[in-house]
N, C-alpha and C positions, 0 to 999 in steps of 0.2 A: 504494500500500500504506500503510494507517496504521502508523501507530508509538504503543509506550510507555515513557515514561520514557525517549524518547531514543536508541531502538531499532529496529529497521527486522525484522517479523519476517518472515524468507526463511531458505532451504536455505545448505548451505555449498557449497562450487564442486565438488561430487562428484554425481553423479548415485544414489549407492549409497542403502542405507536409512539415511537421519539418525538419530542419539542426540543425545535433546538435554539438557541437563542438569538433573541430579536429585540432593538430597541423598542422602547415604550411608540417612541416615533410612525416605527413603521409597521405595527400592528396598530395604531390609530390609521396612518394612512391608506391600509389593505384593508381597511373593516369591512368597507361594502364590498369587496370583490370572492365571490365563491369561489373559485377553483382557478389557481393558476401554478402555472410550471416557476420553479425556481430552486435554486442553488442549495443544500444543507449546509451548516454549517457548522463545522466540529464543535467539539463540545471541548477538545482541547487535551485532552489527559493526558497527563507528562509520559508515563509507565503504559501510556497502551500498547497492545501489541499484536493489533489486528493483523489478519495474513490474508493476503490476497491471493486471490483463485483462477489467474492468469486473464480476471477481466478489469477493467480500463477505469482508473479511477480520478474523481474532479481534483485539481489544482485549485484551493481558495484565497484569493488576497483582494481583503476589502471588497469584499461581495462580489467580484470579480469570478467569473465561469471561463474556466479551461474551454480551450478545443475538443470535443468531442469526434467522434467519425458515428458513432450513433447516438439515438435519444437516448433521455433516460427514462427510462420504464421504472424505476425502484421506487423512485420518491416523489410528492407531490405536496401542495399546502391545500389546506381544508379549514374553512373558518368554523367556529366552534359556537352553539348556544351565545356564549357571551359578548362575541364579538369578536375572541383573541384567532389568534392565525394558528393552527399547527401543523406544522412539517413533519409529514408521517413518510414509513419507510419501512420493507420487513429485512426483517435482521434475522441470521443463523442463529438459535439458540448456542450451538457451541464457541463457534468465533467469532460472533457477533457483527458479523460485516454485512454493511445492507446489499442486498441482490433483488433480483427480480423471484416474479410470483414462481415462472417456471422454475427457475433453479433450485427451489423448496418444496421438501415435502412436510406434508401437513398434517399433525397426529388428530386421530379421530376421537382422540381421552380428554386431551387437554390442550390442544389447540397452539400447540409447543410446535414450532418451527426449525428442521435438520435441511442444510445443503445436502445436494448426493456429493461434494467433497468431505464432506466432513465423516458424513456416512462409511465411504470409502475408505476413508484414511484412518478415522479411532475405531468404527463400528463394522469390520470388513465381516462380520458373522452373520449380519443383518441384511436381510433385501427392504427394498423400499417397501413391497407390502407390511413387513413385521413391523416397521417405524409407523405407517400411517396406521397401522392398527395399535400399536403400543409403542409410544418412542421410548428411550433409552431414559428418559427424566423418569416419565411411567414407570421404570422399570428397574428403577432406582439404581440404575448402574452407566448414570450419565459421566463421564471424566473431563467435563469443560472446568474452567479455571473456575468458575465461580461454585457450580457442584462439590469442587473438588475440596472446597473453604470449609464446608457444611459437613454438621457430624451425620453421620448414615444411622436413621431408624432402624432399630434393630426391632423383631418382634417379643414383648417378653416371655419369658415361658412360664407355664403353666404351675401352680401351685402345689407342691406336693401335698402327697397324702401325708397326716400327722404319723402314722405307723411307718409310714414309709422311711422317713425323715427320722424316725426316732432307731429304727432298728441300723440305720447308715452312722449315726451317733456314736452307737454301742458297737458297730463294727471298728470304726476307727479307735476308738479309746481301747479295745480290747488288742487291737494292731499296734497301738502307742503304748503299753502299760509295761511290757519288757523294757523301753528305755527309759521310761519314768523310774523301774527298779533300778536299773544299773547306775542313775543319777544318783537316787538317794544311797544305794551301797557305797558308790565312791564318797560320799560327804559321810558317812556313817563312820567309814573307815578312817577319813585326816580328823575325824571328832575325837577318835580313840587317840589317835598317836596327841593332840592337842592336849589331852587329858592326858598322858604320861609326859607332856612334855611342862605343864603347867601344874601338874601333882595331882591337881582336884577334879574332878569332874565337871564336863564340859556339854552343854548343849547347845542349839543353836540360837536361844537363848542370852548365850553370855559372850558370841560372835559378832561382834562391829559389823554394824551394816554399813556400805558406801550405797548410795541413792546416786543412781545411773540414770542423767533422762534418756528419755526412749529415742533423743534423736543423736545419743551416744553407744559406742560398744568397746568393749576391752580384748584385745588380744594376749595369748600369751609372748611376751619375748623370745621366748625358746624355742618354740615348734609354728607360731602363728595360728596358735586355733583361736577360734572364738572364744570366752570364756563364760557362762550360763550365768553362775550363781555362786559357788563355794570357788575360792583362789587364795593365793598365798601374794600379799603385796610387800614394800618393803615403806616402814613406817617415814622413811627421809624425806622432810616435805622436795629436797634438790632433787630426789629420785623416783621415778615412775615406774620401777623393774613391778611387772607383774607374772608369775608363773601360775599355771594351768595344774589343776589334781594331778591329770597324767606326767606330768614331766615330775612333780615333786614321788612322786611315785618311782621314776626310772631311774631319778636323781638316787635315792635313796640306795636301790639296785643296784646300782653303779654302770649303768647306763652308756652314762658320759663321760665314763672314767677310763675307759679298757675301747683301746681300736680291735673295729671285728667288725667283719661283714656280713649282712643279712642275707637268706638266702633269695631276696626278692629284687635286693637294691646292693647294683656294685658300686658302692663308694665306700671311703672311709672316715668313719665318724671324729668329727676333728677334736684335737688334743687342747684342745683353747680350755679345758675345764680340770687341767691338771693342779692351776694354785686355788679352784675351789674348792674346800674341804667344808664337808658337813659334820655337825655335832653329834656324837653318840647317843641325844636321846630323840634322835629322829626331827631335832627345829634346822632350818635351814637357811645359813646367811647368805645376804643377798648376795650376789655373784660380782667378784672383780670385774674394774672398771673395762677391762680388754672384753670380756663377754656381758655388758650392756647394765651393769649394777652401780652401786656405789663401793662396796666392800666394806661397811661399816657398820650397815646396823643389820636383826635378824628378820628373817619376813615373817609375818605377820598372818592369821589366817581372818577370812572377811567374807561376806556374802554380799551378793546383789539384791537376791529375791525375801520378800516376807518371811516372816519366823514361823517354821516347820510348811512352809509353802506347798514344799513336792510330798511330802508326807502325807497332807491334808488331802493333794489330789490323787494321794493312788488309793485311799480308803474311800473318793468317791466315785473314784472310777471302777473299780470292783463294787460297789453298789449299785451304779448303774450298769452295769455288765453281769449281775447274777447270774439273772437269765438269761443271760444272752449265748444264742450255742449259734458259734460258726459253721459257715457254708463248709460241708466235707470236700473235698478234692485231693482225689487220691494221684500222687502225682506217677505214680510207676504205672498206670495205664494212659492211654489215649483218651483226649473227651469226649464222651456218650457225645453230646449234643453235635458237634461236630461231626462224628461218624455218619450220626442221624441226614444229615444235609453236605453230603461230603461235595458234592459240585458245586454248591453254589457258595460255600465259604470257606474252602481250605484253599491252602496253595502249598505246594511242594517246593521245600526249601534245601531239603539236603537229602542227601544216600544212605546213613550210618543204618549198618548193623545192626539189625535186633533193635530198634530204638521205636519208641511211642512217639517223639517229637521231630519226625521230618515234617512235618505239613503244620501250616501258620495258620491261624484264625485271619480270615481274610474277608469279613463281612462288607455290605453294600450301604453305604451310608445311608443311602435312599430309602432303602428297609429296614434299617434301623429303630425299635421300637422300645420304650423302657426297660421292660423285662430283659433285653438284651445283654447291660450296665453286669449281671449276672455272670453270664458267659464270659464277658470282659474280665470278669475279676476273678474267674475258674483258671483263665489261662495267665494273667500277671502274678498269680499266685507264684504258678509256676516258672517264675521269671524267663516268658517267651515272648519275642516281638508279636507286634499285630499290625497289621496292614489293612486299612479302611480304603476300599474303592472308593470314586465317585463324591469327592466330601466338598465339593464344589460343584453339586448340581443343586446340592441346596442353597446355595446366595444367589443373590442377586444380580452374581454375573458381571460385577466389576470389574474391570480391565489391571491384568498385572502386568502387562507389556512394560519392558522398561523405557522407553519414552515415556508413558503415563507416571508413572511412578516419578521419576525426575521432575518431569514438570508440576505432578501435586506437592513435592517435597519441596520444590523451589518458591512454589505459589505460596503457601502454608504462610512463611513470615522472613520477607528477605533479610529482616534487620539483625532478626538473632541468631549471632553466630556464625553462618550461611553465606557468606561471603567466598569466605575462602574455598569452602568444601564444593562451594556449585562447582566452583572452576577446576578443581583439582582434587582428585584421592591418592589411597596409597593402596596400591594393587599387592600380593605375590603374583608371582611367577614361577609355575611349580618347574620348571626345567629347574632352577638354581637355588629356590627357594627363599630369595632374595626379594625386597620390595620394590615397587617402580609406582615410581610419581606420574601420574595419566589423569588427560584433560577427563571429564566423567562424562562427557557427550562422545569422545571418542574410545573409550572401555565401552560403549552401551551400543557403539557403531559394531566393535570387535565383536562383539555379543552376537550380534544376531550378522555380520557376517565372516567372522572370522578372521584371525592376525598369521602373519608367518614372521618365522624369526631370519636372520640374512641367510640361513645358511639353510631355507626350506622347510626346517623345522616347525611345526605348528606350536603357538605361541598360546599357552595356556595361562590366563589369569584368573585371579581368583579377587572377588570384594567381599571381605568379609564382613558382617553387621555393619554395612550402609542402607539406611541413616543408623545411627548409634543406637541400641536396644533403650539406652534411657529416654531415645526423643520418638523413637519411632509412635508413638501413639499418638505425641503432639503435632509431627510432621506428616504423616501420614493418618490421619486418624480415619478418613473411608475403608482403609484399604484392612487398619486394625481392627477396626469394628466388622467389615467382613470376614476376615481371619478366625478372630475368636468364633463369629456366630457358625462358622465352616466347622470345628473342630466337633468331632463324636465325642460320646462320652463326658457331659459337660462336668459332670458330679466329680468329676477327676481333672480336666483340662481346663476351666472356666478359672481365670487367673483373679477375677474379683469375688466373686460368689461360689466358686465348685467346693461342695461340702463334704468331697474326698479331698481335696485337693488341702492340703498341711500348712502351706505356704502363704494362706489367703485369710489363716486366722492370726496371722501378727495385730497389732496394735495401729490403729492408722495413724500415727505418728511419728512411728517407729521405722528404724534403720531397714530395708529390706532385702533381699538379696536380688541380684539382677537376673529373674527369670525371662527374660524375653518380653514379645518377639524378638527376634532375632532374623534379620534378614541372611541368608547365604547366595551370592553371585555369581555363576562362574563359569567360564567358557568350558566346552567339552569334544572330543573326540569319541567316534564311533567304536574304533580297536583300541585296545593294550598296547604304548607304542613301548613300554619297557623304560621311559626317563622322560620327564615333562611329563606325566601323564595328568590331568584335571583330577585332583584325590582329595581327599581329606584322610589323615592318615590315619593307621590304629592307636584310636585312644578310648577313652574309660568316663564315662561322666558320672559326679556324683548325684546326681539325680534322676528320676526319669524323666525323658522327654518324648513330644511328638514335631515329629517334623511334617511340612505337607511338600509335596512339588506344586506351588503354583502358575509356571510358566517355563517353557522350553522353545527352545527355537534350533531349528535343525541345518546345519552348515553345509550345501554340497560341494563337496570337494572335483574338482578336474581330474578326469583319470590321469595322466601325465602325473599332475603333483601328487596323486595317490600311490604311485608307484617310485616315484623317488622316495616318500617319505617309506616304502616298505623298503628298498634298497640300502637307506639310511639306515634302518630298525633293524635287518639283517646284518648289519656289519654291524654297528654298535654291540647286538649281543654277540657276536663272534669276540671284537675284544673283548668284552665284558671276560667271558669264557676263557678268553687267553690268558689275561691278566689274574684271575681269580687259578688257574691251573699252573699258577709260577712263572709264567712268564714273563720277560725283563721288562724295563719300562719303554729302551728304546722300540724293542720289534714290537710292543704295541701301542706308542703313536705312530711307525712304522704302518701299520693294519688302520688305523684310524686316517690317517691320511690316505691311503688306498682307498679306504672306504668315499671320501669328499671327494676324491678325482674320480670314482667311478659315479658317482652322484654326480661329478657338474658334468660327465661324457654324455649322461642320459639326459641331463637340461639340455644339452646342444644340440640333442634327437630331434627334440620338440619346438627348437628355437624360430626356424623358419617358418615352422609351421604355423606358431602361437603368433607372429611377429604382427601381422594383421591384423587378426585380432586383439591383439595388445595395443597397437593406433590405433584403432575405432572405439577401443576402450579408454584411453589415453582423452583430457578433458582438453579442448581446441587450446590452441596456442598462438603469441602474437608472432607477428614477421620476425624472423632473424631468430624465434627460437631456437631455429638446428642448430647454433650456438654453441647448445648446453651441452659443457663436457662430462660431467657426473654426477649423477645422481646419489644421491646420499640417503640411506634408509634408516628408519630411527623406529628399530622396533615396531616396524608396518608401515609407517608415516613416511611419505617420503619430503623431500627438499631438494630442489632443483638450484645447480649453482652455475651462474654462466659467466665463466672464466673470473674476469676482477670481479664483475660485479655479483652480488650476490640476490638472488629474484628468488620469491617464493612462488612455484608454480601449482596451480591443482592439478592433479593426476587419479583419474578415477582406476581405482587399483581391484573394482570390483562391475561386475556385469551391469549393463546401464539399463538393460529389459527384467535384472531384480528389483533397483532401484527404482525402477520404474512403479513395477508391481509393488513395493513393502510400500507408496505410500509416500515414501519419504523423499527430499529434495536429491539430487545427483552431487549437489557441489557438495552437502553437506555431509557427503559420505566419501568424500575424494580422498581422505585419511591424510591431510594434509596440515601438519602443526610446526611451528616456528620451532626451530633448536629452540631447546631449552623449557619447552612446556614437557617434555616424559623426559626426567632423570631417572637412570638406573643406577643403583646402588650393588658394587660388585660383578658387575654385570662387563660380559666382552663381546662385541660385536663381529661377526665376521660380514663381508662382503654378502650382495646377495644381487641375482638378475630382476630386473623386476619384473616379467613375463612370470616370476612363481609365487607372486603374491596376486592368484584370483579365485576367489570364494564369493560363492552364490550360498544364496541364506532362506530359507522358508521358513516365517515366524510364526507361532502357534497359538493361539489366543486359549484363553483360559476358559472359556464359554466353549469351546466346543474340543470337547475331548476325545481326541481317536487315536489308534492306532499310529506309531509315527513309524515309519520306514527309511532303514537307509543302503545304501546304495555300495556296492562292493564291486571293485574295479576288476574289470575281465584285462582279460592279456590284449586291448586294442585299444582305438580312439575312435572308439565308435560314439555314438549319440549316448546319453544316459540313458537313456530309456532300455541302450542294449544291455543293461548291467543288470546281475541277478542284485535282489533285495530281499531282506532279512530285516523282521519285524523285530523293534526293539524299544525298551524305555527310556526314560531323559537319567537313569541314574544306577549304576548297580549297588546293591548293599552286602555286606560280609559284617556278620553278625555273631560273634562268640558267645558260649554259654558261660555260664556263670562258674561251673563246675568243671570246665576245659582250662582256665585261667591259672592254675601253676602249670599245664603240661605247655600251653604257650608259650609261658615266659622261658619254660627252658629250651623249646627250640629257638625262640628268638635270641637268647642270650649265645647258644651255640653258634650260630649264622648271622649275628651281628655284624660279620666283616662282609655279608654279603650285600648290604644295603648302603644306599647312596642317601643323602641330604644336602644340607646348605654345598653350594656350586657344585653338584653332580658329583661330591667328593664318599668315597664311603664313612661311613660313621665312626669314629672313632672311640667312642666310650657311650658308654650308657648307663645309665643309674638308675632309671626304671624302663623295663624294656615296652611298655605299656602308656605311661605315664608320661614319657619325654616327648611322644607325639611327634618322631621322628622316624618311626619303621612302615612300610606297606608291604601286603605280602602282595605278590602278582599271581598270576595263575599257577603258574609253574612250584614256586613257594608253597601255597596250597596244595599242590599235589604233593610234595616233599612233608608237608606237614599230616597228611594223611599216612603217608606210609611210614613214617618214623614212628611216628605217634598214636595213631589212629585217632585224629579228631578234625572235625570239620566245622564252617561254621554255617549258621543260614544263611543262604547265597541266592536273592530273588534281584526284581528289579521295578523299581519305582516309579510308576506311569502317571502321566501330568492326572494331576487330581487327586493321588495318593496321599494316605495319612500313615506314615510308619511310626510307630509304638516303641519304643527301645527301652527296657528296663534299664534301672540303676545298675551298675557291676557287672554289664556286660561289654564285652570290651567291641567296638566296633569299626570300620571302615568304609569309604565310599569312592566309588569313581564314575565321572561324569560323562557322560554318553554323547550327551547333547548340551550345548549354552541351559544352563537352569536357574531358575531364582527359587529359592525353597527358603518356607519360613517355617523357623522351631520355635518351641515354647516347653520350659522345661516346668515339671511339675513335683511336686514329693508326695505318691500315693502311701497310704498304710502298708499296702502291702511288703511296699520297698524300706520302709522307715529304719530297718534293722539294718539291710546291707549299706546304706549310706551313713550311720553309723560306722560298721566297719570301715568302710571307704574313709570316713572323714581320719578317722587313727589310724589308716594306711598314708594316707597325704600328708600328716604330720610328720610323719620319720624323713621325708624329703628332705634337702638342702633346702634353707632359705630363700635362695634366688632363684631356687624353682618356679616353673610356670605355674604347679599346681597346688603349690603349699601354703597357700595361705588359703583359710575356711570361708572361702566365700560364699555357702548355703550353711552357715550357723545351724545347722540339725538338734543340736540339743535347745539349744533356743526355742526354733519352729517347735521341737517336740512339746516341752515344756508350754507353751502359750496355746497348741494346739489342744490339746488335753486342757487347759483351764477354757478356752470357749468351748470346746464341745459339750464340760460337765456343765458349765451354764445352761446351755442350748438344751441338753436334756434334761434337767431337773425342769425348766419352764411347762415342755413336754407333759411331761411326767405329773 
């Protein structure tokens, strides 16, 4: 759209008839005249950002009418009841640019007006019929800027039954009451040593309380846990040394006294605690100043919580759990229920031997019905994934495409914060595993069509929780209010109200832990290319979570660069094999170099061929281009240099008939950014042609979920269409059981030198083979892990619209099939309450500057407060 004077002339955010402004003058001098043609006049707005639709718009200055080459049909003035003039005009409800009648289609509900561009371009699932019968505002899954501001109606759900409600009560407290005991045993226990160390008899009574406000929390110094309620402080007003039950406990043992290896964690526990000497009647002074004390005075014991607090609440929570008898679930068979309906809700996830648990609870969101919430909690018992089809057939059908998403995150509130982040994020790059500085409108181009690296290599990035899980709700709140109303299982997943869910009975004042959303980003590949592959690696989360796939987009690849990159992957594991069998280091960059020259011989196969098509691809150029002596490529992007001078040129590096079809502008996909907008950190460039960076992209709207297929390259250069295709999903999952988890860690600790990390280097130490979130097994690994071991994990695949279930303490992995955006949301069911427990005093024994050692789901906390709102809740009940 032109502008004047600085001006942008478009509609205001109303669909109705615009008044545009007009002297007092010349609506007195237009009184008498009913209907005449003239000029609109902007309304002015600094921040508009009307987009024109390749039709012809007015130049205004001083009332002053552009040249035209047609009439204008759009707008007209209409004198009104009172005399006054208005200048009406219909405007697109999405982009609000005035057009003519025909260009609009007209909804039959509400009388809401859609361009067939706009239709085209956000709504490509839609035909004109479905708009005029219900537009997308109807349908409450409109994505215009102004929609986008607006919180999304949710519908509420329905009130439970008081029994209903009351027996999910007694479920949970009777799920929580083991680590209410093991609380109060541990304070039971430092009561005793307090009373030998004090002579007389000690209750919690004669214990110093510190009054914590709720929007405070304590760590221990030692191990970094959270600390509940009983701890060991050091009276120095100069000193803050706070220690944890468990650590005064190990202290004692002597723990921290004697180097010795755990058989889970290879480090060694450091000797920093040798001038700390404890007293013989078990009181313990605070720790020299090298391990974070004062060394002067003795610590002190002290509570957070009220006098006999936990005590009070396990006497009522065995009252209200008398009667209460738990659901049976016998785990050494198969589920009745399941068997019962074996096709319509199992999935086969693994092979093993004599096992009851190959096949996954894989229900239909769509039939999903209360009684169901049962079966759910038959199989989390048994700490097994679960896989929800279809959990986005029940929204509204809001748009996850990442264009959308960007622009309602930008819309939302430009001033906080958002500045910087519009313009720039920080990617990985799982080839090196390093970060990279990328504009976020060109990661979101990469996305749905795809990057190569100079040397052919497909260029996988990863954005992890963009926007930040603490804003997502603020910045995005359609798409969260979607999210949440998408998840099954509310009684578990529901992050404000779910009355399984642990997490949601904190205090609403109180510190919380960051359960999500959580957005995941990330480009993907079809095959296992064996290095750079799209993964998230095997790790372990202390909670449970559900994760959904809510958007994929499928990358087609050129047979030519499909079979370099297999040429490349072929030799690569050839050295890999060399070098792993003893091989010297020169004769395998010897074989690695072999490897590139027989890679660029096969680019030169295809050079003449591609060359044409690579000009027609290539974005026009001015006179005197042929100039340009090198092209410079920056991680996809390229930069045109000609000779002195330096010119930024556009270079469509991607098919102009996909461009065409996604909707989107040509130049704006040209991948074209000044040095210095993607810095790579670590990162080494090799040369590359530009004929091998072109990827075609088919994006997948979240609204209509099918099958995706992709395309496997025959031994030709024929048409795609000649290529055979294999159905497949945007994600695969590998899933360990709970009870597989020591034979793991010893194959991975075995085969440690087999696996690569930061800059495609192999791994050199590991301290938790698990927890470091630096190993992936590949396929090949997995079969090695079968037959050493005999353990497999569940191995499925994650189809746009999926809801996967991941208990607590199972360790798990994932690799990307396809470009996907998946949002998790983790939760702490009863069921799991026990094993995150364990997990939280397995994360403790970490290094400090571990990634995973500090308690950032406070579990005895949640448990503690859970348990006191529940016995509220149920004595009300009751």
């Amino acid at each position: 759209m032109e502008e004047t004077n600085g001006k942008r002339i478009r509609s205001g955010d109303s669909d109705e008839l615009v008044e545009y402004g007009r002297s007092g003058k010349e609506r007195k001098k237009d009184k008498d005249v009913a209907v005449s043609e003239g000029p609109p006049i902007g309304r002015g707005r600094g921040r508009g950002r009307g987009r024109g639709r390749g039709r012809e718009r007015r130049k205004l200055e001083d009332g002053e009418v552009s040249n035209r080459s047609t009439p204008d049909k759009t707008a007209q003035d209409v004198v009104k009841s009172d005399g006054t003039r208005k200048h009406v005009g219909l405007t697109c409800h999405h982009c609000k640019n005035l057009t003519s009648e025909a260009d609009l289609i007209f909804c039959s509900t509400c009388n809401k007006k859609y361009c067939y561009d706009c239709i085209k371009r956000w709504y490509s699932e839609r035909t004109a019929e479905d708009v005029r019968a219900a537009c997308p505002f109807c349908m409450k899954n409109c994505n215009c800027r102004a929609c986008l501001r607006l919180p999304l109606a949710v519908k509420p759900r329905s009130e439970k039954d008081t029994s209903v409600k009351f027996r999910q009560l007694q479920y949970l407290l009777f799920k929580v009451l083991p680590v209410l005991k093991d609380v109060y045993t541990e304070q039971n226990r430092e009561l005793e040593i307090e009373t030998t160390i004090r002579g007389t008899p000690v209750t919690e009574s004669n214990i110093t309380r510190y009054k914590l406000d709720l929007s405070e929390r304590i760590y221990c110094d030692l191990c970094r846990t959270s600390i509940a309620n009983f701890h060991r402080s050091c009276p120095n007003p100069k000193c803050s040394c706070d220690i944890c039950l468990s650590c005064c406990k190990e202290l004692r043992e002597g723990f921290y006294n004697q180097e010795r290896k755990n058989s889970e964690y290879e480090f060694t526990i450091p000797l920093d605690f040798s001038k700390w000497k404890l007293n013989s009647d078990g009181s313990i002074p605070c720790p020299p100043e090298e391990c974070g004390g004062c060394g002067t005075s003795t610590l002190e014991l002290k509570r957070l919580c009220k006098t006999d607090w936990v005590k009070k609440m396990i006497t009522d929570a065995e009252e209200v759990t008398l009667q209460f008898r738990p659901p049976e679930v016998n785990i050494s068979h198969e589920c009745s229920s399941c068997t019962i309906n074996a096709d319509s809700v199992r999935r086969q996830a693994a092979s093993r031997k004599n096992a009851h648990d190959n096949f996954l609870y894989s229900p239909n969101a769509v039939d999903l019905a209360e009684e169901d919430v049962a079966h759910f909690q038959s199989h989390w018992m048994r700490a097994e994934p679960v896989i929800v089809r279809n959990v986005l057939e029940k929204t509204s059908g809001l748009s996850w495409e990442p264009m959308v998403m960007w622009r309602a995150c930008r819309e939302i509130d430009p001033k906080v914060g958002c500045k910087e982040e519009a313009k720039s994020v920080r990617a990985l790059d799982c080839l090196d595993w390093c970060e990279v500085e990328i504009n976020i409108h060109q990661f979101f181009d990469g996305y749905l069509k795809g990057r190569m690296h100079k040397n052919g290599w497909p260029e996988m990035l990863k954005l992890k929780d963009w926007p930040p899980s603490t804003l997502f709700e603020k910045r995005l709140p359609r798409h969260n209010a979607e999210f949440i109303a998408a998840l099954p299982f509310f009684d578990y997943t529901d992050p404000k109200s779910g009355i399984l869910n642990l997490a949601t009975r904190l205090p609403d004042k109180s510190l919380k832990p960051d359960l999500g959303p959580k957005t995941y980003i990330a480009y993907g590949f079809p095959d296992e290319l064996g290095r750079g592959d799209s993964v998230t690696k095997l790790h372990c989360d202390i909670s449970d979570a559900v994760n959904v796939l809510t958007h994929t987009a499928k990358v087609e690849i050129r047979p030519h660069i499909y079979r370099n990159i297999k040429v490349q992957q072929e030799k690569y594991a050839k050295t890999k094999l060399h070098k792993q069998n003893g091989g010297k280091g020169t004769e395998a960059t010897e074989l690695e170099n072999q490897s590139l020259k027989e890679v660029d011989e096969a680019k030169q196969g295809f050079k003449d061929k591609t060359a044409k098509d690579e000009q027609s691809s290539c974005s026009s150029r001015p006179p005197g281009s042929q100039g340009v002596d090198k092209i410079h490529f920056l991680n996809g992007d390229c930069t045109a240099n000609k000779r002195a001078d330096t010119m930024e040129r556009s270079c469509s590096l991607y098919s102009s008939t996909t461009a065409m079809e996604s909707g989107h502008d040509l130049k704006s996909h040209a991948g074209l950014v000044p040095q210095g907008n993607v810095t790579l950190t670590n990162k080494s460039i090799a040369d590359e042609n530009q004929n091998d960076i072109c990827l075609e992209t088919e994006s997948t709207s979240a609204k209509s979920i099918q099958e995706q297929k992709l395309d496997v390259s025959k031994e030709s250069d024929g048409d795609t269409n000649e290529r055979s295709e294999a159905v497949h999903g945007g994600a695969v999952w590998d899933i360990f059981r709970r009870e597989d988890v020591p034979k793991l860690i010893q194959f991975l600790k075995r085969h440690k030198d087999e696996f690569c990390h930061i800059n495609n280097e192999p791994v050199n130490s590991v301290i938790h083979a698990i927890h470091d979130q630096t190993l992936f097994l590949s396929e090949s690994q997995k079969k090695q892990l079968k037959e050493e071991f005999d353990i497999e994990p569940w191995t499925f695949e994650q189809h746009l619209g999926e809801a996967v279930f991941i208990p607590a303490g199972c360790p798990h992995q994932v690799r990307n099939r396809q470009s996907c955006i998946k949002v998790a949301l983790d939760f702490v069911a009863p069921e799991s309450v026990e094993e995150c427990l364990r997990l939280t005093h397995e994360f403790r024994r970490l290094p400090k500057d571990h990634r995973s050692s500090e308690d950032k789901l406070e579990l005895k906390k949640i448990a503690l407060y859970a348990a006191s709102s529940a016995i509220r809740d149920a004595k009300e009940l009751m």
